[in-house]
C-alpha positions as CSV (number, residue, x, y, z in Angstrom):
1,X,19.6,8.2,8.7
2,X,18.0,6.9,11.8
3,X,16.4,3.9,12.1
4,X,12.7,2.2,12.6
5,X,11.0,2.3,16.0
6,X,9.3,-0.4,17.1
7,X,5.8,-1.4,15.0
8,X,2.9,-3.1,15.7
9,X,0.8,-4.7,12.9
10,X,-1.8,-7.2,13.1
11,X,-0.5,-10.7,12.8
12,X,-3.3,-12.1,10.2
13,X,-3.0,-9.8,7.7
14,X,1.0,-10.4,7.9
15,X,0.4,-14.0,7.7
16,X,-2.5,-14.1,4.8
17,X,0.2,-11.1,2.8
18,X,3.1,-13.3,3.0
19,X,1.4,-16.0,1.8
20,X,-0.5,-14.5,-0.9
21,X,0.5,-14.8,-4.8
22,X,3.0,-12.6,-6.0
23,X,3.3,-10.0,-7.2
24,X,0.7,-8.4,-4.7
25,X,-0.4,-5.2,-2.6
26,X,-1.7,-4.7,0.6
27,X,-2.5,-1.7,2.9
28,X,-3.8,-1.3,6.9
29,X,-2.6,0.2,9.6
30,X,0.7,0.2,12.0
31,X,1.3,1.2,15.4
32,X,5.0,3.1,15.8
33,X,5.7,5.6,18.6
34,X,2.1,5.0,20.1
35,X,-0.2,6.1,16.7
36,X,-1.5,4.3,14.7
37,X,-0.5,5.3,10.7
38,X,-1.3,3.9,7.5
39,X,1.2,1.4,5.5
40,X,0.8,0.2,2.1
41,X,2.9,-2.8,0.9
42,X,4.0,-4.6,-1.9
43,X,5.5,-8.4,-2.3
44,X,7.3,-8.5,-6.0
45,X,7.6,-11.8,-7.9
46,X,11.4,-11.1,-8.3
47,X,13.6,-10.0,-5.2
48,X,14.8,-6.5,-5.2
49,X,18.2,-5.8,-4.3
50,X,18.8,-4.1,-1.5
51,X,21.4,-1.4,-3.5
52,X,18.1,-1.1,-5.3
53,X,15.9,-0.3,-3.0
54,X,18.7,2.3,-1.1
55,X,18.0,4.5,-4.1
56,X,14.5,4.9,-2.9
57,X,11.0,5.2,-4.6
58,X,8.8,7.6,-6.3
59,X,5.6,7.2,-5.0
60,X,2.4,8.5,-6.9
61,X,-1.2,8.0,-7.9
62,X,-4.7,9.1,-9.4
63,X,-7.7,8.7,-10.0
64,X,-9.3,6.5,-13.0
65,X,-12.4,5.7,-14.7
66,X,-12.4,2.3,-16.6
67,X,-15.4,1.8,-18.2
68,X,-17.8,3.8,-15.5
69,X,-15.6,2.0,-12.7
70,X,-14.0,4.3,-10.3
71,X,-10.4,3.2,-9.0
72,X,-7.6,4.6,-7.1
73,X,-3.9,3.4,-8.8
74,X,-1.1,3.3,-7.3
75,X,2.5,3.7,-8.5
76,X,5.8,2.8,-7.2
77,X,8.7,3.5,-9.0
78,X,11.7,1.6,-8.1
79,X,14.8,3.9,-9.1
80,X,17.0,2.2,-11.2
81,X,14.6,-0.8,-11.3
82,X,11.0,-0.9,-12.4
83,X,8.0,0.6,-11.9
84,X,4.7,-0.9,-10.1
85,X,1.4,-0.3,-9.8
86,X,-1.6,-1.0,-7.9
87,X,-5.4,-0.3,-7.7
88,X,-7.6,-0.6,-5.4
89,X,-11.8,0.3,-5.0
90,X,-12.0,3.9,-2.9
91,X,-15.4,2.6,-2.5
92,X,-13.9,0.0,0.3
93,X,-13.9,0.9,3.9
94,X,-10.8,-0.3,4.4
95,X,-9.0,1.7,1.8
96,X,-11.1,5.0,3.0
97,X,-9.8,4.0,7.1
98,X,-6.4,3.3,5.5
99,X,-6.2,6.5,3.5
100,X,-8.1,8.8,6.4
101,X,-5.6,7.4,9.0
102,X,-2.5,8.4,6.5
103,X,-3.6,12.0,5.8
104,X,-4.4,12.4,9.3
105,X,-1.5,11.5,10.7
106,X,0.3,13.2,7.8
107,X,2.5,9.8,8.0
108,X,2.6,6.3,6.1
109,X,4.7,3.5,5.6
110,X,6.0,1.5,2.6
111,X,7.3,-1.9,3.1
112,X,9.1,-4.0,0.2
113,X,8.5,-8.0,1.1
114,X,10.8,-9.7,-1.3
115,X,9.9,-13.5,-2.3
116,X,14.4,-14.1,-0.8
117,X,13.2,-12.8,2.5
118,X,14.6,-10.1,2.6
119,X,12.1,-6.8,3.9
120,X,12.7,-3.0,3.4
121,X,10.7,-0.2,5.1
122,X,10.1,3.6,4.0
123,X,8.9,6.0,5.8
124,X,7.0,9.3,4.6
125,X,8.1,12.7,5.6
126,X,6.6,13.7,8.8
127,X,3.8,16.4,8.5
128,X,3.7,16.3,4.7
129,X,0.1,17.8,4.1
130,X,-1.0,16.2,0.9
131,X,0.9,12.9,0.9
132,X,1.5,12.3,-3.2
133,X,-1.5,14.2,-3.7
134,X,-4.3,12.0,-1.8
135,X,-6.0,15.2,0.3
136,X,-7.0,16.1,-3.5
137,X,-8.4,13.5,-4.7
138,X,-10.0,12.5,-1.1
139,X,-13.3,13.7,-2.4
140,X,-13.6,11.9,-5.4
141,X,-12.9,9.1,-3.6
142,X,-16.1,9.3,-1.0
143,X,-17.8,9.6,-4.2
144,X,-16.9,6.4,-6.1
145,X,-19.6,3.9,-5.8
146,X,-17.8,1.1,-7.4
147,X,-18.8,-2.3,-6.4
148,X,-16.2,-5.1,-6.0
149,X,-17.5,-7.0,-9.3
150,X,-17.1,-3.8,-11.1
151,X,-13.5,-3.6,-9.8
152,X,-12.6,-7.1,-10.4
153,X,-13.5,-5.8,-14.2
154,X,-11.8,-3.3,-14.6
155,X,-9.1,-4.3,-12.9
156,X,-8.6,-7.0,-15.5
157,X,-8.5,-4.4,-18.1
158,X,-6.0,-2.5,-16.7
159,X,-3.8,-5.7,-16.5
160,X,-4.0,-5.9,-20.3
161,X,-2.7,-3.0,-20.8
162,X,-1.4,-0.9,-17.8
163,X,-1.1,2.9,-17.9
164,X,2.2,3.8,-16.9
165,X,3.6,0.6,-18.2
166,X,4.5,-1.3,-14.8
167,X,4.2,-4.6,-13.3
168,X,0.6,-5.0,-12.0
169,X,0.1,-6.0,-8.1
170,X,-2.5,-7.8,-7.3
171,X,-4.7,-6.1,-4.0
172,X,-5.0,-9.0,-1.9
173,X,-5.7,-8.9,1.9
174,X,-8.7,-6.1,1.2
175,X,-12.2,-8.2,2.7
176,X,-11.1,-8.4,6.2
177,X,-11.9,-5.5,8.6
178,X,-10.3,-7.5,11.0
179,X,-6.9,-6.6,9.5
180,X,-6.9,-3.2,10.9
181,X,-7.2,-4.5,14.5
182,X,-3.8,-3.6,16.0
183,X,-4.9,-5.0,19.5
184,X,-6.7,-8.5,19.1
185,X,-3.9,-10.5,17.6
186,X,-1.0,-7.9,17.4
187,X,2.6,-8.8,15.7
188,X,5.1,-6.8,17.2
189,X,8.6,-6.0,15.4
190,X,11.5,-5.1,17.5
191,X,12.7,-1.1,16.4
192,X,15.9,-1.5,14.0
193,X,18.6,0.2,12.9
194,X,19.6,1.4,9.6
């Protein structure tokens, strides 16, 4: 297995993610190889081993309607561990850039921040098509109209009762288009093996 190239991300959003409550999600965008891709990212209240996280993930999501609230969910499942999930408004520019960027590049990464320090990074297949389903759902997504007191709503519900059961991450990081600046204040992070 070969290992990561260099990445670029912007430095804020690393700084205000690591500092956020856990658990928590983010997403933006990382530079590797010269393009710009999408990443989404999760910090977990409880570190996941490493033997864990070699098993790999299941990644997956849809579309809901809570209440006449349009979200997108996300869901990680952590073989051999537990299963997350996260949503987010598809009514946000940043999601849509995020999301646009991914299926365009047919490319994304996953990054594991663990509360011990410890970070893991995944990367998609190269020219999947419909990454876990996204290009089909990319319309409904335009559509949602969902403002961000709506979501804060029915985000809440969800939390009562999540659907798969799963540990909820909260979306931090999501009000600042600056985050997905790669240029202004750029953290860089050396390539690394496997």
């Amino acid at each position: 297995m070969s290992g990561l190239p260099e990445l670029i991300m912007n430095r804020a959003f690393m700084e205000d993610f690591s500092e956020a409550p856990a658990p928590c999600f983010g997403m933006g965008l990382v530079e590797a190889n010269g393009a710009q891709t999408g990443f989404l990212a999760m910090r977990p209240a409880t570190p996941i081993p490493g033997e864990i996280l070699g098993l790999g993930f299941a990644f997956g999501h849809r579309m809901l309607d809570l209440r006449g609230a349009q979200l997108c969910q996300f869901v990680f499942n952590i073989y051999g561990f537990q299963a997350y999930s996260a949503l987010v408004n598809p009514a946000s520019p940043m999601v849509r850039t995020v999301l646009e960027v991914m299926l365009t590049r047919r490319d994304y990464f996953f990054f594991v921040l663990n509360p011990d320090g410890g970070a893991s990074a995944f990367r998609s297949d190269l020219g999947v098509e419909n990454i876990a389903g996204l290009r089909d759902n990319l319309a409904g997504m335009y559509a949602a109209s969902t403002s961000p007191a709506r979501y804060e709503e029915a985000a809440g519900l969800f939390a009562q009762a999540p659907d798969p059961a799963s540990t909820v991450l909260t979306w931090v990081c999501r009000d600042n288009p600056n985050y997905l600046d790669l240029d202004t204040d750029p953290m860089v992070l050396p390539p690394s093996a496997r």
